[in-house]
C-alpha positions in Angstrom: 0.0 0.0 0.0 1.3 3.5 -0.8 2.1 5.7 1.7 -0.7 8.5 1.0 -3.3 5.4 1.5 -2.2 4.7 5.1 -2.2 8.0 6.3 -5.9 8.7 4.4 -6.8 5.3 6.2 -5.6 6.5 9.4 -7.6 10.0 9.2 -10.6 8.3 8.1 -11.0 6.1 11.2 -9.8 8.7 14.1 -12.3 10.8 12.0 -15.1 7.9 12.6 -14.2 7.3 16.3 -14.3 11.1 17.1 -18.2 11.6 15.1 -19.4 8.4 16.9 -18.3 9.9 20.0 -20.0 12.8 19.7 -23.1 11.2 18.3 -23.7 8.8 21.2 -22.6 12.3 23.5 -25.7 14.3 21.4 -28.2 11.4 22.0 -27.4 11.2 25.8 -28.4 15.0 26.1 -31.3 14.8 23.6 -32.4 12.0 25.9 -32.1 14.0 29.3 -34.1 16.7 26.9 -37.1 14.2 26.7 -37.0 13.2 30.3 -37.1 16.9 31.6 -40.1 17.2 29.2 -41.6 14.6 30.5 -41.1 15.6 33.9 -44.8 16.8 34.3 -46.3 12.9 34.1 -43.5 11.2 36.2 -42.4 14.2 38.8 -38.9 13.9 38.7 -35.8 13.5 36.2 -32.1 13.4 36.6 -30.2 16.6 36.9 -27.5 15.9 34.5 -27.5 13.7 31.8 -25.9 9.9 31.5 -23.4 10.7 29.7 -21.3 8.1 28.0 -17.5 8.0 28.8 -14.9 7.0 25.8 -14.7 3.1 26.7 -18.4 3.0 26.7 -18.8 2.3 23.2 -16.0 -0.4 21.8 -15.5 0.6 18.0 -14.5 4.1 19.6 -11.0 2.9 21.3 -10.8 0.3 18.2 -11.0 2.9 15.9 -8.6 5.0 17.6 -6.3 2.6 17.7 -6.5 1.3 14.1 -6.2 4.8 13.1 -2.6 5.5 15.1 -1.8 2.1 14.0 -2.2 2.7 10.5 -0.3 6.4 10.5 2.3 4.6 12.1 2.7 1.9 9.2 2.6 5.4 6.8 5.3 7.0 8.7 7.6 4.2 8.2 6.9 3.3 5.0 9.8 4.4 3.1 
């Protein structure tokens, strides 16, 4: 593989890895949105939101480490 594909490889998945992240961030405060909306039938919600850490999901470490991985096999390709 050329070196130009490694590095667009690596970018591609630290790119993934950081928009899952924040998707699974934005549905964890759109879901605290709903439950303070629908405070008025249950009482009571929580006063911050659930929101996932970086381990929560597993593809999001994987594709942080496929991503360094491959930008490491660019670098040293000659």
């Amino acid at each position: 593989m050329d070196k130009k594909l490694y590095y667009f490889l690596g970018a591609i998945f630290i790119i993934t890895s950081g928009f899952l992240y924040t998707l699974e961030r934005g549905i964890a405060y759109y879901s605290w949105i709903g439950q303070m909306m629908s405070a008025s039938h249950t009482g009571s919600f929580p006063n911050n939101p659930q929101v996932p850490n970086l381990l929560t999901n597993i593809y999001i470490p994987v594709f942080i480490i496929i991503g360094v991985v491959s930008m490491y096999l660019g670098y040293r390709k000659k």
